[in-house]
MMTF fields as JSON, N, C-alpha, C and O atoms, coordinates in Angstrom:
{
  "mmtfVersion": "1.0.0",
  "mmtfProducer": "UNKNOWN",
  "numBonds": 327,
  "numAtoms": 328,
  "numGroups": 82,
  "numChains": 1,
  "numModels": 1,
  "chainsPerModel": [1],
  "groupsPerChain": [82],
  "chainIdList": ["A"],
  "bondAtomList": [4, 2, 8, 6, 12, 10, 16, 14, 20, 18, 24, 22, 28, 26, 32, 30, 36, 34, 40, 38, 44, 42, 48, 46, 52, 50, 56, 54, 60, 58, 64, 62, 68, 66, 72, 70, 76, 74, 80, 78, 84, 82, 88, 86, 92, 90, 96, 94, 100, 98, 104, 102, 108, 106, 112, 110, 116, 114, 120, 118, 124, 122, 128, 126, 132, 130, 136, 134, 140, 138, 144, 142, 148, 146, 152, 150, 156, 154, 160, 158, 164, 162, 168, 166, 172, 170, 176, 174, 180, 178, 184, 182, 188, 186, 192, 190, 196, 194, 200, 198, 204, 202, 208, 206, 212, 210, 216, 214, 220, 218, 224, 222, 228, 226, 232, 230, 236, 234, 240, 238, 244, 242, 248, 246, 252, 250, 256, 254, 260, 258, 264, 262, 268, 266, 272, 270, 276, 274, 280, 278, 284, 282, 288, 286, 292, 290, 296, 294, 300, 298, 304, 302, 308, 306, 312, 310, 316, 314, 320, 318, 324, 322],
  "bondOrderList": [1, 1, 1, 1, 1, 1, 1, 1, 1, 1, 1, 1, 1, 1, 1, 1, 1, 1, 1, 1, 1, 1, 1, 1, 1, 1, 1, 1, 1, 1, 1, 1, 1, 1, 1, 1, 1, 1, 1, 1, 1, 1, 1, 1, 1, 1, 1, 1, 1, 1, 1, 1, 1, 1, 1, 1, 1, 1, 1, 1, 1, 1, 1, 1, 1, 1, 1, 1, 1, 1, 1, 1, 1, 1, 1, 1, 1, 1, 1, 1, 1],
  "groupList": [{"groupName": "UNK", "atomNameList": ["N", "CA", "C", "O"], "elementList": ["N", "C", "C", "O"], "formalChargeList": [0, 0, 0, 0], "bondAtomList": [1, 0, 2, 1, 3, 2], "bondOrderList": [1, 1, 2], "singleLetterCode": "X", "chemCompType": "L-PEPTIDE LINKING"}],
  "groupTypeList": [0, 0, 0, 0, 0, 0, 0, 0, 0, 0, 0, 0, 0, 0, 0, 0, 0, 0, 0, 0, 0, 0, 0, 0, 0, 0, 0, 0, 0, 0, 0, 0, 0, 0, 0, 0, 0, 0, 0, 0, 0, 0, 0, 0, 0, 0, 0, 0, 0, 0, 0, 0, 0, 0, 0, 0, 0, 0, 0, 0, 0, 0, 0, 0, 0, 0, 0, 0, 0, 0, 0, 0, 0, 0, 0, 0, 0, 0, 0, 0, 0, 0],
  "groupIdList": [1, 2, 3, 4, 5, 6, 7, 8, 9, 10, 11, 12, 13, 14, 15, 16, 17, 18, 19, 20, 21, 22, 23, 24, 25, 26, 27, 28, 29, 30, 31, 32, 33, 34, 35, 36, 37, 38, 39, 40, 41, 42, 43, 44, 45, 46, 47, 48, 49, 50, 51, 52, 53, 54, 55, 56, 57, 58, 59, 60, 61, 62, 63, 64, 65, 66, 67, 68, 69, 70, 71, 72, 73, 74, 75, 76, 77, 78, 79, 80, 81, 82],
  "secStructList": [7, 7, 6, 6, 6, 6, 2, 2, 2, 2, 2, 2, 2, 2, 2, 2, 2, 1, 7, 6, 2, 2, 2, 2, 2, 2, 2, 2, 2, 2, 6, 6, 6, 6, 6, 1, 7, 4, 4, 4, 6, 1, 7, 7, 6, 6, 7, 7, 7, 7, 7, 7, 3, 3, 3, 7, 6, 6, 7, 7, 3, 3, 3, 6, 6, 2, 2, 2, 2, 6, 1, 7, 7, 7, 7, 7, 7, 7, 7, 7, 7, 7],
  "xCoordList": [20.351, 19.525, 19.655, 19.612, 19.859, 19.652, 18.555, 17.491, 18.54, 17.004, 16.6, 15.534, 17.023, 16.219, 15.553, 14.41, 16.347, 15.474, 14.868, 13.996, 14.376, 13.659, 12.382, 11.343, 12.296, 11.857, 11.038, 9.827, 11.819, 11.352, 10.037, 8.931, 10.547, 9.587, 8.558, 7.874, 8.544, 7.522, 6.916, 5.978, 7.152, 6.699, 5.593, 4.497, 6.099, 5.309, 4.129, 2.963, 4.673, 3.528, 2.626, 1.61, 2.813, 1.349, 0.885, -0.32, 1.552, 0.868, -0.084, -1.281, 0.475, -0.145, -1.688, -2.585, -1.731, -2.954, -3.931, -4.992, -3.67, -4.414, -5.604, -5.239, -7.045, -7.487, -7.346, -7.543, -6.768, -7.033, -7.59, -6.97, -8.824, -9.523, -8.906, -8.97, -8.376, -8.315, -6.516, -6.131, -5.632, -4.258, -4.415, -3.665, -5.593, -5.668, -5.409, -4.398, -6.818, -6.208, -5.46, -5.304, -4.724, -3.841, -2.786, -1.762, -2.656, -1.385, -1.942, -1.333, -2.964, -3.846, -3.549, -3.497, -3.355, -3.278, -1.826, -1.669, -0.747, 0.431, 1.195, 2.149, 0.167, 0.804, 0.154, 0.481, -0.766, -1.599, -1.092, -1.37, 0.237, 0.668, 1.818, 2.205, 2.575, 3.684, 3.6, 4.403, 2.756, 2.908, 2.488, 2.439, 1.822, 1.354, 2.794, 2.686, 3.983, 4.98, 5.266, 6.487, 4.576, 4.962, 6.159, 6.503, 6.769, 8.08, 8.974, 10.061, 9.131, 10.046, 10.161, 10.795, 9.254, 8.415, 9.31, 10.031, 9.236, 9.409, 11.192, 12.139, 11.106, 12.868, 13.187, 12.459, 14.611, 15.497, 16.13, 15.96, 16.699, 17.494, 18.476, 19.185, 18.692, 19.451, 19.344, 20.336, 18.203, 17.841, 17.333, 17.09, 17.215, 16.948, 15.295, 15.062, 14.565, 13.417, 12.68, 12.804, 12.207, 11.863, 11.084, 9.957, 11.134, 10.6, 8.739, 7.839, 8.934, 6.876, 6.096, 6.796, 5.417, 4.67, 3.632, 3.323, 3.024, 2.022, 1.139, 1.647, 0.249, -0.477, -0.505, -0.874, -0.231, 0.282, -1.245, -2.304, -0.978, -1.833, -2.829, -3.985, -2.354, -3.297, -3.578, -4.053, -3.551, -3.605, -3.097, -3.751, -1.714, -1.097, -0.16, 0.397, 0.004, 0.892, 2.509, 2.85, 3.552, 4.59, 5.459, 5.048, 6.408, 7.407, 8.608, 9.265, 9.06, 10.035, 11.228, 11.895, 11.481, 12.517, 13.25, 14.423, 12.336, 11.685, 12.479, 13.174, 11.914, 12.412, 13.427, 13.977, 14.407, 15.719, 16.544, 17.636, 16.097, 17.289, 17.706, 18.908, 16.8, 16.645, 17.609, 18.094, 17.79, 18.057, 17.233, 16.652, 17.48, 17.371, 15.765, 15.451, 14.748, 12.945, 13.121, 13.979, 12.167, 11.205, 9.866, 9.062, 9.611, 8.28, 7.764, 8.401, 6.286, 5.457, 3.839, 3.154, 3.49, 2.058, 1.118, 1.229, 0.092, -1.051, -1.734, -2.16, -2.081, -3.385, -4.576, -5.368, -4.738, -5.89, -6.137, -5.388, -6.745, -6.591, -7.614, -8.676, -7.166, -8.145, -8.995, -10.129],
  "yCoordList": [12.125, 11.015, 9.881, 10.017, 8.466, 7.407, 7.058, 7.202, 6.475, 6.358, 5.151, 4.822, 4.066, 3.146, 4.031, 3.762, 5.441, 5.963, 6.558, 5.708, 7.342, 7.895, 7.155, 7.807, 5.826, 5.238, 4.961, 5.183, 4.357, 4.404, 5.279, 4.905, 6.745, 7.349, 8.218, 9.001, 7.897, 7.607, 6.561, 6.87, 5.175, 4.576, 4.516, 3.973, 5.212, 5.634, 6.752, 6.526, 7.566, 9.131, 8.086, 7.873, 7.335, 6.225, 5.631, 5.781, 4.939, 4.195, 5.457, 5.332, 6.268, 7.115, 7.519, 7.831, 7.424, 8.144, 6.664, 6.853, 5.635, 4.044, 4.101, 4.178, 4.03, 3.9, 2.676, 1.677, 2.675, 1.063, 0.174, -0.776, 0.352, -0.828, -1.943, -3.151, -0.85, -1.273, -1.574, -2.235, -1.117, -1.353, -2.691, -3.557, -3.043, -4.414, -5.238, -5.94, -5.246, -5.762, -6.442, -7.663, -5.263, -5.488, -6.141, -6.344, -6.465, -6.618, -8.567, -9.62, -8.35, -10.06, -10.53, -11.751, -9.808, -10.458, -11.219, -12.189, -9.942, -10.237, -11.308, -11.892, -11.488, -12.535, -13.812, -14.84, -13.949, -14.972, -15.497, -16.637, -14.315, -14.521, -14.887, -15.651, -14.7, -15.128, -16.558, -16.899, -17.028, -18.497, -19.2, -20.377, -18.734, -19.533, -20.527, -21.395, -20.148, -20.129, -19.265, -19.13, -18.556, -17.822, -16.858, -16.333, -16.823, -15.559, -16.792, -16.27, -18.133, -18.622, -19.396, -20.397, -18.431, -18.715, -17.369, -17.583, -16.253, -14.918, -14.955, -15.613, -13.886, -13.99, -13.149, -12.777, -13.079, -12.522, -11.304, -11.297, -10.608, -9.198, -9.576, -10.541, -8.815, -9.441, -10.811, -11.328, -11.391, -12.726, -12.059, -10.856, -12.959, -12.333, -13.394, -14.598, -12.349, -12.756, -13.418, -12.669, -14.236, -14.552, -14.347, -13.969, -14.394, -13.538, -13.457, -14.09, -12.634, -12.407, -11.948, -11.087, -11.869, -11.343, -10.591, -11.136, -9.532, -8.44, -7.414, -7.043, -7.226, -5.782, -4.826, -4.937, -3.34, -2.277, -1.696, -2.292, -0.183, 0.94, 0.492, 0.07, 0.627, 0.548, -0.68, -0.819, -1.898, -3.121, -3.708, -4.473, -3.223, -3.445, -4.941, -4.759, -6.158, -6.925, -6.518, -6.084, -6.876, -6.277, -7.705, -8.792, -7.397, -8.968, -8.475, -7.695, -8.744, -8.086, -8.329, -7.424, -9.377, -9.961, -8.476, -8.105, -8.054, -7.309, -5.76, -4.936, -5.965, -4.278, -4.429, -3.89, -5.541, -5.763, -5.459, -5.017, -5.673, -6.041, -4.261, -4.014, -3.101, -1.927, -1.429, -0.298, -2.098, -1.13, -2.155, -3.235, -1.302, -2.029, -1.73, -0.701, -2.465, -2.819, -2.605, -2.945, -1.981, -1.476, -1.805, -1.425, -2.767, -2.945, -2.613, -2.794, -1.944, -1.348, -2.126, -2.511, -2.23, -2.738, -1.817, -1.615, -1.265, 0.105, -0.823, -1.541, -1.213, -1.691, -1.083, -1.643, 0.103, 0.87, 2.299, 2.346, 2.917, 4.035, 3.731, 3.11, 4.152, 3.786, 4.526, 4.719],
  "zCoordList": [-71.05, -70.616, -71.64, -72.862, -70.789, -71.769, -72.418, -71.816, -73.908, -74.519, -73.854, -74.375, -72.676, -71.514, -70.642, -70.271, -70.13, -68.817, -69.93, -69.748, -71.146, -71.56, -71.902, -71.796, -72.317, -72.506, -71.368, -71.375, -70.131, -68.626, -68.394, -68.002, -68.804, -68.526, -68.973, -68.314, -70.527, -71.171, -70.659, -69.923, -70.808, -69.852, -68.836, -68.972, -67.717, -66.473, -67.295, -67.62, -67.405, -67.857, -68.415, -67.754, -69.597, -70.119, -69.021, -68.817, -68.181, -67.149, -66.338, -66.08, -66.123, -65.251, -65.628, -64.846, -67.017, -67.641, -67.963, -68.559, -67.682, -67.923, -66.33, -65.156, -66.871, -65.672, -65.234, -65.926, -63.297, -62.578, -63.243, -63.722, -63.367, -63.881, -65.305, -65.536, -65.946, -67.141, -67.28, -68.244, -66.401, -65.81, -65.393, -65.843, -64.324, -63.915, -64.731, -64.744, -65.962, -67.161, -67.586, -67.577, -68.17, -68.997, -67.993, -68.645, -66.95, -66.261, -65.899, -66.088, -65.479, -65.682, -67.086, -67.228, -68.098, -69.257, -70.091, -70.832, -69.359, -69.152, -68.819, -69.333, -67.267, -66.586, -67.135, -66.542, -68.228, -68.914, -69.825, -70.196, -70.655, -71.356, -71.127, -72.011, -70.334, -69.891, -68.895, -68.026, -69.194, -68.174, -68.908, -68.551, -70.709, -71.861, -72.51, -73.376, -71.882, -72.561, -73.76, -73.84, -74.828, -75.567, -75.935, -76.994, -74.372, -75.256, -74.973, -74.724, -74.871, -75.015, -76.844, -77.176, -77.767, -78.736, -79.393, -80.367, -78.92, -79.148, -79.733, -79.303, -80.946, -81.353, -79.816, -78.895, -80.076, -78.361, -79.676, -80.895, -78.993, -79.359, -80.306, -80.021, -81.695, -82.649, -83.287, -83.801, -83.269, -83.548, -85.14, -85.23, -86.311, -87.581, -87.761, -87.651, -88.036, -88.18, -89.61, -90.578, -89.784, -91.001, -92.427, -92.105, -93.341, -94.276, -93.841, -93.288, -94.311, -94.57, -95.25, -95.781, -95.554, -96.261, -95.535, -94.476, -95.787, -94.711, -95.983, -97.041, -95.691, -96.305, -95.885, -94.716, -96.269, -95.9, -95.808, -96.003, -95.405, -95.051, -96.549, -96.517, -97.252, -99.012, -99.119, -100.246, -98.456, -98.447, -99.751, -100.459, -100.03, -101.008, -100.418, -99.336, -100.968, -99.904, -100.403, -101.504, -98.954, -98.922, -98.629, -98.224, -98.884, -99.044, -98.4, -99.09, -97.228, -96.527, -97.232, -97.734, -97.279, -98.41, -99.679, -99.714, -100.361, -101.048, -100.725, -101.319, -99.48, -98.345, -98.494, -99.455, -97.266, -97.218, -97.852, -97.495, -99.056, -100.627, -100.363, -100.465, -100.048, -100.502, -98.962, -98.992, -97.971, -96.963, -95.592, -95.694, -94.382, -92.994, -93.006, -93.603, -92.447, -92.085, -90.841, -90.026, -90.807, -89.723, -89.794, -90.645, -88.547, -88.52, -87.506, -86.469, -87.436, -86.718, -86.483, -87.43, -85.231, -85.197, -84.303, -83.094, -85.249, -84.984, -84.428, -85.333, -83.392, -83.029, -82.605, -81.848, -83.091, -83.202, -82.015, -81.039, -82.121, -81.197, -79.626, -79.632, -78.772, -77.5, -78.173, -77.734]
}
């Protein structure tokens, strides 16, 4: 299996477990965001993103710049648990 259809369907199984109400949502919010113009704002695939600065888990601040020098960044955003 490709990691798109795997992805795919992970995907769905999350959708599946989102109640209606709250699917509505998020899908009203989508389309709120996408007519804000914003992803024409958004980097595109292979686009190199710009330095930053961020605070980690220890709210230690982190300087991507910093990372780079060491090897390829990975960034992740927790936005909290339902």
């Amino acid at each position: 299996m490709t990691l798109n259809a795997t992805l795919q369907q992970m995907k769905a199984a999350s959708l599946a477990k989102i109640p209606p109400e709250a699917a509505a949502i998020m899908a009203k919010t989508k389309a709120e965001l996408e007519a804000s113009g914003i992803l024409e704002k958004a980097l595109d695939r292979g686009q190199t993103a710009p330095e930053f600065k961020l605070r980690d888990s220890q709210d230690k601040l982190v300087d991507s710049a910093t990372i780079l020098a060491r090897g390829p960044l990975v960034l992740t955003f927790y936005r909290g648990s339902w």
